[in-house]
FIDO-543731 format. One record per residue (C-alpha): residue in three letters; x, y, z; residue number from 1. Coordinates in Angstrom, 2 decimals, decimal comma, m for minus. Layout:
BEGIN
['ala'; [X; Y; Z]; NUM]
...
***
This chain:
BEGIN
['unk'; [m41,45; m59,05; m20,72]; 1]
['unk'; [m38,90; m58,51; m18,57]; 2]
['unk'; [m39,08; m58,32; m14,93]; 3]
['unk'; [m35,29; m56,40; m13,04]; 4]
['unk'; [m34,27; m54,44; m9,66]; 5]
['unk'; [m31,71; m52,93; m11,64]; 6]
['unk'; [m30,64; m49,25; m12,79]; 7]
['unk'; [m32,31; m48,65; m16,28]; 8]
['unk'; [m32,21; m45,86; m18,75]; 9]
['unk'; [m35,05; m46,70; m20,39]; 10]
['unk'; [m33,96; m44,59; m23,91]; 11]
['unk'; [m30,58; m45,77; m23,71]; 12]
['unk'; [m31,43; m49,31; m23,57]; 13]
['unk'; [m33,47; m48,81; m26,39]; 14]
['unk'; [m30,71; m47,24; m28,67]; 15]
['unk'; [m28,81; m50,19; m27,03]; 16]
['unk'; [m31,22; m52,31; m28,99]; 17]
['unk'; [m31,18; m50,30; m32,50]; 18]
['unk'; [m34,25; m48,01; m31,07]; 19]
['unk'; [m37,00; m50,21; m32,22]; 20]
['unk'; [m39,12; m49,43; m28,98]; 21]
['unk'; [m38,88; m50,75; m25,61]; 22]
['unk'; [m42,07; m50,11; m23,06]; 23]
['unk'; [m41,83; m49,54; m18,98]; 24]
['unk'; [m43,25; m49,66; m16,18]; 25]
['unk'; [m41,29; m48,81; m13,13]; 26]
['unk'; [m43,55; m47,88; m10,35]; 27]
['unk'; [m41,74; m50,59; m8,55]; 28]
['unk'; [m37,78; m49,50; m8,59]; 29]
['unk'; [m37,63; m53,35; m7,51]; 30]
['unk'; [m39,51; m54,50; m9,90]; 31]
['unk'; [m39,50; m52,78; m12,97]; 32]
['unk'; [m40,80; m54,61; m15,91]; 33]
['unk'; [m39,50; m53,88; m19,60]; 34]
['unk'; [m41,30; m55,04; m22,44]; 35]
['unk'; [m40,81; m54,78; m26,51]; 36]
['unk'; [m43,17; m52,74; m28,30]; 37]
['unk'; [m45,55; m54,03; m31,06]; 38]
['unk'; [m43,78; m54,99; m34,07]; 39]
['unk'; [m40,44; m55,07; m33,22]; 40]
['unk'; [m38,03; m57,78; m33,84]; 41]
['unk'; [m36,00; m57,73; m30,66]; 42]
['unk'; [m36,69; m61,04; m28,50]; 43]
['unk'; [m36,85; m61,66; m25,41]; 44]
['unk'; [m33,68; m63,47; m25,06]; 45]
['unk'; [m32,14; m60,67; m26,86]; 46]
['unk'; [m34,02; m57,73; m24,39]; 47]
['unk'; [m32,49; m59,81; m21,32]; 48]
['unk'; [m29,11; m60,16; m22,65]; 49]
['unk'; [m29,20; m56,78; m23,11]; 50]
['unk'; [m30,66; m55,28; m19,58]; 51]
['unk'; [m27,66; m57,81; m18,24]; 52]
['unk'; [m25,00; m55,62; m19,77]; 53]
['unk'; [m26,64; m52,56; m19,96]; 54]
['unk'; [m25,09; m49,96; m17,52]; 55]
['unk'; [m27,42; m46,84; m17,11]; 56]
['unk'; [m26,25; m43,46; m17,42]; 57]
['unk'; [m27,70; m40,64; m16,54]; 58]
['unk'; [m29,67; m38,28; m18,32]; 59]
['unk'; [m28,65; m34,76; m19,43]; 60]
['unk'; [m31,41; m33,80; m16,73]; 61]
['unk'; [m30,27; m35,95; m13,72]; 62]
['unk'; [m26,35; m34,34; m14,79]; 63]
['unk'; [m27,94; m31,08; m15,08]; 64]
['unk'; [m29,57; m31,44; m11,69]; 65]
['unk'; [m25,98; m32,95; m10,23]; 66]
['unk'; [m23,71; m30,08; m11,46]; 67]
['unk'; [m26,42; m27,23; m9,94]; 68]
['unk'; [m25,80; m29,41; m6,64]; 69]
['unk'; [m22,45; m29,57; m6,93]; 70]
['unk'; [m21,86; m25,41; m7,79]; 71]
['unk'; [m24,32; m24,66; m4,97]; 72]
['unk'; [m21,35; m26,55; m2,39]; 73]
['unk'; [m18,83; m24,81; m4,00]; 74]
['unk'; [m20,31; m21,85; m3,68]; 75]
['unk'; [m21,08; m22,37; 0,64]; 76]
['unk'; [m17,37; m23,74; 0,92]; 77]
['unk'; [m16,50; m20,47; m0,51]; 78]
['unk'; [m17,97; m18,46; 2,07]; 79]
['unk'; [m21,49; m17,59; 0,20]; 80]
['unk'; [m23,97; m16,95; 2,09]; 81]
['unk'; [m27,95; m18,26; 1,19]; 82]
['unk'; [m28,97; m14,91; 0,48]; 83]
['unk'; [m25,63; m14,55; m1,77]; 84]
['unk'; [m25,58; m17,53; m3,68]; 85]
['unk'; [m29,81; m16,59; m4,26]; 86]
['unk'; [m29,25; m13,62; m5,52]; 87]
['unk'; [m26,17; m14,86; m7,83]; 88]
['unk'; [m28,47; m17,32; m9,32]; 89]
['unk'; [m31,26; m14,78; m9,96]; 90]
['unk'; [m29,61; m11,80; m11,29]; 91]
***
């Protein structure tokens, strides 16, 4: 078990790994506590070794979420108004 404050994508760690199952718990973002699943044969030393060099990116959801964000600026600094940019996005 591991015990880390920092960033984690939990499934890309896990590929990170070779994807033999990683479990989390991260209620606490400053304290979020990785462990291996049953029967695999990543160790521990390995699993923190790994969270050390692992830099999270973010999920096609999180980019999804991001890029909606980003058109819906656009889209003021253009001149849209609310009722505009709604009805774009509804049509």
């Amino acid at each position: 078990m591991t015990i880390t404050s920092k960033e984690i994508n939990l499934y890309q760690l896990d590929q990170e790994l070779g994807g033999q199952g990683l479990v989390a718990d991260f209620n606490d973002p400053k304290k979020k506590i990785i462990k291996i699943a049953d029967n695999s044969t990543i160790t521990e030393v390995e699993l923190e070794a790994a969270i050390d060099a692992h830099i999270a990116q973010p999920t096609a959801d999180e980019i999804r979420v991001l890029n909606r964000a980003e058109g819906l600026i656009k889209l003021k600094e253009l001149g849209f108004t609310d009722d505009q940019i709604s009805a774009l996005l509804n049509f």
